[in-house]
N, C-alpha and C positions, 0 to 999 in steps of 0.2 A: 519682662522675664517670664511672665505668664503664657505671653504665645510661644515662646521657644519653648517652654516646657513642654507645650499641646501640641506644635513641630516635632519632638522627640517621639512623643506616645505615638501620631501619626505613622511616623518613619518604623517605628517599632512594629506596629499591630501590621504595618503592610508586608514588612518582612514577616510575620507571624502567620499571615493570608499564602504567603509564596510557599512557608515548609510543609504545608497541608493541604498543600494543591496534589492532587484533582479533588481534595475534601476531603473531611471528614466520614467516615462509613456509622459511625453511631453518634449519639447526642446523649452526651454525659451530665452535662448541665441542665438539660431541657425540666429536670424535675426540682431544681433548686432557686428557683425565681422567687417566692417568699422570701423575704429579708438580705436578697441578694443585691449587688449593684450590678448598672450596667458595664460592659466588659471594655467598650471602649471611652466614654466619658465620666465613669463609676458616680455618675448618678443612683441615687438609691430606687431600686425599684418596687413598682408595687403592683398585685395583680393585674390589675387594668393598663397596666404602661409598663407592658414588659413583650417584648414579642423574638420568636424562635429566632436565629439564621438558618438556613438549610446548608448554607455551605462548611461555616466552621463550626456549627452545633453550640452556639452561644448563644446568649440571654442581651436586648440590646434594649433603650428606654425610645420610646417612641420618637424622639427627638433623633437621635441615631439608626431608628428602623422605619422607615414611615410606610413599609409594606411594597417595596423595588422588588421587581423580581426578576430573574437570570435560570438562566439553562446550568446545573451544575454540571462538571465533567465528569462526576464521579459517577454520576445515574449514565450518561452517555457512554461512559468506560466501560460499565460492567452491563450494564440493562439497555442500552442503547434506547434511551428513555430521553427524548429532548423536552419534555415537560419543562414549562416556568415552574420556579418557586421561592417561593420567599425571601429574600438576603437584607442583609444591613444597605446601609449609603455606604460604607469603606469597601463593603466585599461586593456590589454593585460594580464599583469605580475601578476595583483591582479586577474583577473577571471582562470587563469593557478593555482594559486596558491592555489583557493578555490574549483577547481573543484570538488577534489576526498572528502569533508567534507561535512554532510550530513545538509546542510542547509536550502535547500525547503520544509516546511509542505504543500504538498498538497491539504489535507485535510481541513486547517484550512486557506490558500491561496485564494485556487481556487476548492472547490468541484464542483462545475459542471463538471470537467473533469472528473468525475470518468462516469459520463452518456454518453460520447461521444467518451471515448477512453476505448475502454475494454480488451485494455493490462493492464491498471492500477489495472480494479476489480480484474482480474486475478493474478495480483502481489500481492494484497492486503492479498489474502486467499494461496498466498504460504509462504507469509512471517508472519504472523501468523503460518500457520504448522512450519516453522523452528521456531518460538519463541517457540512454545510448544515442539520440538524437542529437545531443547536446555533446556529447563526447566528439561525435563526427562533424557537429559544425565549428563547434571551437577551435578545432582543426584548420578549418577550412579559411574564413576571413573576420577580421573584430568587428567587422561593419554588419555581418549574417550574425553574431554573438548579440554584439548587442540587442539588435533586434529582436531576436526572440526573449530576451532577457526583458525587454521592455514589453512582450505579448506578455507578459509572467506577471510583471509588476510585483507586489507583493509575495506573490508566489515562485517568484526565481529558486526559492531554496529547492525548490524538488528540479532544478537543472541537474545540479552541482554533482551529488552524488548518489550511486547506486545503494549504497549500503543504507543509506537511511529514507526508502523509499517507504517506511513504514512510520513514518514524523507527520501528525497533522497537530493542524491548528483547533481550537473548538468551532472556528468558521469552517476549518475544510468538511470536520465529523458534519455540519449540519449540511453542507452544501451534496454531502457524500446520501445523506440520508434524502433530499430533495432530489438528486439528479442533476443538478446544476454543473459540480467539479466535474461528473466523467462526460456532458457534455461539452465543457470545456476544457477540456485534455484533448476529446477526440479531434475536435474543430481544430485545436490549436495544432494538433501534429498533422491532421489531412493538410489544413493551409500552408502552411510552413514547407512541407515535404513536397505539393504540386509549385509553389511559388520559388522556394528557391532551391531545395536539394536536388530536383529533378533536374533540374536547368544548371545548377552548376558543376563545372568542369572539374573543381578540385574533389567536391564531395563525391561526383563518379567513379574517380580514383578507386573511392573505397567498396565499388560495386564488386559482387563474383556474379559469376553466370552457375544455375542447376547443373550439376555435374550430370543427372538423369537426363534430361530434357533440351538443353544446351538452348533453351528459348532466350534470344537475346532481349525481347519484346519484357519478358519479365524476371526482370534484375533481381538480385537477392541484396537487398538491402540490411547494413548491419544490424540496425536499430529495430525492423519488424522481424523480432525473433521469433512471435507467436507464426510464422509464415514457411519459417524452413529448418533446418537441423546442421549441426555442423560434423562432419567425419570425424569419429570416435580415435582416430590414429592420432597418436601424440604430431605436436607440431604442425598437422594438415591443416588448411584452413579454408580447405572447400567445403561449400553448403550445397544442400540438396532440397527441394522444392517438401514440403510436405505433404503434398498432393502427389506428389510422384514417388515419396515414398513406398505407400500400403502395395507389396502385393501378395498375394496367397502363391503356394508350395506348387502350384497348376498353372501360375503365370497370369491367371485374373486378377483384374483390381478388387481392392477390399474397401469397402464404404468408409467416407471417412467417417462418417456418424459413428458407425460401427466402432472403429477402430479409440476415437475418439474415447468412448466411454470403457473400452478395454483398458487403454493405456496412459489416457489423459496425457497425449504427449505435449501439449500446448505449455503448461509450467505447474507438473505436480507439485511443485511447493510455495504457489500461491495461494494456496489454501491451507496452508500447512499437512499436506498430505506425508502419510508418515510411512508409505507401504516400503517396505521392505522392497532389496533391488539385489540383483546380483550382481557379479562380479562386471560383466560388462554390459550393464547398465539399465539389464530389462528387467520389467517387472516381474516377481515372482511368482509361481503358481499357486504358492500356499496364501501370499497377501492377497491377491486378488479371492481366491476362494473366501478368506476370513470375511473381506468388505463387502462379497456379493455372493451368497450360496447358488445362487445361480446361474443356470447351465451357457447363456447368451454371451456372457464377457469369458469365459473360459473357453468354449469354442473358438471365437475369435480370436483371444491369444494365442491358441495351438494350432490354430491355422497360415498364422501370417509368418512371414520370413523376411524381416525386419532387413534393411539393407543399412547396416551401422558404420561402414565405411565408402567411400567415393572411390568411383569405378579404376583409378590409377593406383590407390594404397589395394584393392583387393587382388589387382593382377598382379603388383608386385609379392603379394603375400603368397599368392598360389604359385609363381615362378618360382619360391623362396622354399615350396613344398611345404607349403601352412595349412594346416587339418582345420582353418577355420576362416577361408575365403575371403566371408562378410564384415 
C-alpha cells in the first residue's frame, strides 16, 4: 500500500514538473527551509539537508537532491543562458526525458531572440526550405519520403509543417547555440536536393525557369525561396531569379549587397522584422529612414525599380493601358 501511495506522489509531482515548464522565474520557497519539509518525500528538513531546485524553486532533502544538474529552459528562453544548475533527481529525470520533444515556441515565448541571436534567423529560413522540401518530395515517391524522414530521425517534426517552424526541442536550443542543427539542416538539404530531387523526373515537374533570364542551367526551385521571388499578380506563378532582379532607373545592375541591406528581400520576417510596407509590397520610405538615419539605404531604395511582376503579366497590364507596368 505504501509504494502505491509513493506511485501516486511520483505521478503527481511529475505532472506538477510539466505545468511549470520551462520553470519557474522566481523561488518563493528558497527562504523557508527552517522547519520546512522536503517537497517531494516530506522529509523534515534541516539546514544542512536541505538544497535549492533551480527549476521548480523548491526546497528538497539531500536524499532527493544529491546535487544533478541540467540546463533549465527557462534561462535558455529568456537569457539564452545554457548554464548547468542545480535540480532534484525528479526534475533531473523529467528535463532528461523532455529534452528531445519539441516543446519551446520561440516565437510565441520570446521573439526578441530572433533580434539578438542570429543563429535562430538563420534556422528559421532553413527550416522553412526543408518544409517546402518536404512538401515537394512527398509529392513525389514514399520511398524519397521515407527516406528523408529517416535522415530526420528524431527530428522528422520540422518536415511536417511550415507553421511551426518556430517549435524546438531543449536539444535543438543547444545544438542551435553550438552550430551543430544549422550544420545539419544544411547538409541534409545540399544532399538530398544533389542526390535525388535533381535527378528526379516527378520532382522536375515542379521546376520554373527565371522569367528574366530564361537560363535553363538554373532552375528555380520551389523550396530555395531565399533564391528568387514570385510575380506579385494574383494567381501567376512564375519566379524570377533574384540576382536578376536589382536594376537601377539607367538599366545598371544594383549590387546585391547593396540592395540586400536596403530591403532585406531574402525573408524580412525571419527576424521578426516589423517595417512597415505599402500597398504593393515595398518597403516604405519612412520605415527604412526610422531603422537607419542614414543616407546609404535610402539612396538605394530610390534608385532601384523593383521588377514586382514577370515580363507576360507586365505586357498584358500595359496592353490593358495600366499606369503601373511593373
Amino acid at each position: 500500500m505504501r509504494a502505491h501511495k509513493n506511485a501516486v506522489l511520483k505521478f503527481q509531482h511529475k505532472n506538477q514538473l510539466a505545468r511549470i515548464f520551462p520553470g519557474v522565474s522566481e523561488f518563493p520557497h528558497a527562504i523557508s527551509v527552517y522547519g520546512g519539509e522536503c517537497t517531494l518525500c516530506a522529509t523534515q528538513l534541516t539546514p544542512g539537508d536541505a538544497a535549492l531546485d533551480f527549476y521548480d524553486g523548491n526546497i528538497y532533502c539531500s536524499n532527493c537532491h544529491q546535487d544533478q544538474k541540467a540546463v533549465i529552459p527557462r534561462d535558455v528562453i529568456e537569457c539564452w543562458d545554457f548554464t548547468l544548475k542545480p535540480v532534484s533527481f525528479a526534475t533531473k529525470t523529467f528535463l532528461d526525458s523532455t529534452s528531445r520533444y519539441p516543446l519551446i515556441n520561440v516565437a510565441l515565448i520570446n521573439p526578441s531572440l530572433f533580434s539578438c541571436i542570429p543563429e535562430l534567423v538563420n534556422l528559421r529560413r532553413l527550416r522553412r526550405m526543408v518544409s517546402l522540401l518536404w512538401s515537394l518530395v512527398s509529392r513525389c515517391s514514399n520511398l524519397a519520403s521515407q527516406e528523408l524522414v529517416s535522415t530526420f530521425k528524431h527530428r522528422s517534426y520540422m518536415l511536417m509543417n511550415v507553421d511551426t517552424i518556430d517549435m524546438y526541442s531543449l536539444v535543438d536550443l543547444f545544438e542551435v547555440q553550438n552550430g551543430d542543427l544549422e550544420e545539419f539542416l544544411r547538409a541534409a538539404l545540399n544532399n538530398f536536393a544533389s542526390t535525388h530531387v535533381s535527378s528526379c523526373s516527378g520532382c522536375r515537374a515542379w521546376v520554373s525557369v527565371c522569367d528574366i533570364c530564361r537560363d535553363i542551367s538554373k532552375p528555380i526551385w520551389p523550396y530555395a525561396f531565399a533564391q528568387f521571388r514570385r510575380c506579385i499578380t494574383p494567381g501567376c506563378r512564375r519566379g524570377m531569379h533574384l540576382e536578376c532582379l536589382p536594376q537601377s532607373k539607367d538599366g545598371a545592375k544594383t549590387p546585391m549587397a547593396g540592395l540586400l541591406r536596403a530591403a532585406n528581400l531574402f525573408d524580412a520576417n525571419a527576424a521578426g522584422d516589423s517595417h512597415e510596407r505599402d500597398q504593393s509590397g515595398s518597403l516604405s520610405s519612412s520605415s527604412i529612414h526610422e531603422e537607419n538615419p542614414g543616407q546609404e539605404r535610402r539612396t538605394i531604395v530610390e534608385d532601384l525599380e523593383p521588377l514586382r511582376r514577370c515580363a507576360v503579366c507586365r505586357n498584358n497590364l500595359s496592353s490593358s493601358g495600366s499606369i503601373d507596368p511593373v
